[in-house]
N, C-alpha and C positions, 0 to 999 in steps of 0.2 A: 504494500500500500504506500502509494507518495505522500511522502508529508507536506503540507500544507507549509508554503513559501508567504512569507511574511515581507511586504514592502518595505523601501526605506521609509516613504513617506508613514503609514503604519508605525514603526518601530519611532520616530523621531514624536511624535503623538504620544505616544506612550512614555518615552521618556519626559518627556515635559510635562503629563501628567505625572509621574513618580515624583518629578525635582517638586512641583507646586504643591503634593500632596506632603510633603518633605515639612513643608510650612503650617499643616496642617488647614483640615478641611475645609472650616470655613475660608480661610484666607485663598486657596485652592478657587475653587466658587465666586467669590470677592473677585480675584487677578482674571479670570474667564470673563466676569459679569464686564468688568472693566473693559478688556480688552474687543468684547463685543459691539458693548456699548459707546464705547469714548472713539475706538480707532477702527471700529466695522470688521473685528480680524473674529470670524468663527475659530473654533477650535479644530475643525476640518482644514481649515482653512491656511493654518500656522507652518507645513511645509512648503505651499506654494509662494507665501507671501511671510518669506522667513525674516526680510530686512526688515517688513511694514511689522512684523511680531518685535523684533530686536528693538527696533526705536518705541513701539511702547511699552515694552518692559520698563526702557529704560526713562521715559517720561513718568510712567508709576513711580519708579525706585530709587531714581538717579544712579549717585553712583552704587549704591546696593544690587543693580539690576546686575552685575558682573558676577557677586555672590550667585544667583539664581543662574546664571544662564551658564560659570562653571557646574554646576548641579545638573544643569541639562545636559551638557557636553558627554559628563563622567557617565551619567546614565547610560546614552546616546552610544560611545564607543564601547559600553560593557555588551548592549545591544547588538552590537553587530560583529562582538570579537575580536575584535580589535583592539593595542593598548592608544589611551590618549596622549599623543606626544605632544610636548608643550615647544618645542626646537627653541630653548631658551626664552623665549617671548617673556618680556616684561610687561607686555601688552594686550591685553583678552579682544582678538574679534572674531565673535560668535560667530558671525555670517561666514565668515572664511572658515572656522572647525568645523560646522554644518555641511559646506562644500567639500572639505577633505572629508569628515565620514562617505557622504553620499560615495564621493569617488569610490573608496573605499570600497563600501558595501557594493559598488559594483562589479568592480573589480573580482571581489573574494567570489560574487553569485553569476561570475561571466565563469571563471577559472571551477567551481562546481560543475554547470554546465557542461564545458570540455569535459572534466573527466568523468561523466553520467552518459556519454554521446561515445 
């Protein structure tokens, strides 16, 4: 039986639910409600429109929004297998770790592929 192949987009969902659930529930529900309401971003919606999510976390949080969105990262790369390399960065941008997972989890479910065929 094939096991059921999990997106990135899926998997990045999930992680960001775990990091906000992190904060506890209601707060979780709160940061959703916000992000719905104030900047139009569904929770569906947060892989396609990952920069329009980034800017308002970080309008909620300021600079606190980097705490959370390493929490999505670590999540995000446990997710797909991957370890989180930080390549020295003294600098957090989410939107570029987002993009190297994605790569990533491509990469690892193109090289499964190949060797399934």
């Amino acid at each position: 039986m094939a096991r059921k192949r999990r997106t990135f987009e899926k998997l990045l969902i999930e992680a960001t639910d775990e990091a906000l659930v992190s904060l506890g529930e209601s707060s979780r529900q709160s940061i959703y409600f916000h992000l719905e309401n104030k900047f139009k971003i569904a929770k569906k919606d947060i892989p396609y429109r990952i920069e329009d999510f980034a800017e308002g976390i970080e309008k909620i949080f300021g600079m606190g929004a980097q705490f959370i969105e390493i929490l999505i990262m670590k999540r995000l790369f446990e997710k797909i297998g991957q370890p989180l390399n930080w390549n020295g960065n003294k600098t957090l941008e989410f939107v570029e770790y987002v993009e190297a997972a994605r790569k990533s989890f491509s990469k690892k479910r193109e090289e499964a592929n190949q060797i399934e065929t």
